[in-house]
N, C-alpha and C positions, 0 to 999 in steps of 0.2 A: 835050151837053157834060157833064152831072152826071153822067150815066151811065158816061162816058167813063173820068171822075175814078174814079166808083166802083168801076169794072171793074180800073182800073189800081192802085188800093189793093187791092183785093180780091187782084189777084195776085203782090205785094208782097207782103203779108201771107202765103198760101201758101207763096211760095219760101222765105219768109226762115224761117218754120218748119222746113221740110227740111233746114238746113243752121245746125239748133237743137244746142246742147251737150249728150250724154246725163247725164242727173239716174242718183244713184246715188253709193255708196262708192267712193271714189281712195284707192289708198296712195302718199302722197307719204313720200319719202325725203330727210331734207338732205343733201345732199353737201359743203357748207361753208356759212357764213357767215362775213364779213370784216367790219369796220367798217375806212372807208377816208375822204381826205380830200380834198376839190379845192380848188384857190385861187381864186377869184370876183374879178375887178374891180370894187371898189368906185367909184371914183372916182380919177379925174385930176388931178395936182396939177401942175403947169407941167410937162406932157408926160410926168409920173411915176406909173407905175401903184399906186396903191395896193391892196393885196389883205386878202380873206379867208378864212380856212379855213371851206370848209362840208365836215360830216361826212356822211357819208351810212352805209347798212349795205347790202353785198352778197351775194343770198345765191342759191346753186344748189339745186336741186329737181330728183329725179328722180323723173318719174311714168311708168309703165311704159315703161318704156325710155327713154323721152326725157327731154333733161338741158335746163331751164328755167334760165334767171339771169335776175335782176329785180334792182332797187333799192328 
């Protein structure tokens, strides 16, 4: 059974290697950044939504050719 375990981390460990991110210089490119807002429900007041602005900043990346957006 221990062996089993070990065998089966052991090749877990391998694969998950293979399919590791190459280490190395990216040139990222912004494409934009936005600061933007969304309304939150805070709480319920007799069936009435109260709200808040949360801000958040959105911004795109281009790293070789391919076009990222994150928050």
């Amino acid at each position: 059974m221990r062996r089993r375990v070990l065998l089966a981390l052991l090749l877990v460990g391998l694969s998950a290697s293979s399919f590791a991110v190459e280490s190395g210089p990216l040139t990222l490119t912004i494409v934009r950044a936005e600061q933007r807002t969304r309304d939150r429900v805070v709480l319920y007041l007799v069936n009435t939504p109260i709200y808040q602005e949360d801000s958040y900043f959105e911004v795109a990346v281009r790293a070789d050719g391919l076009l990222v957006v994150g928050e």
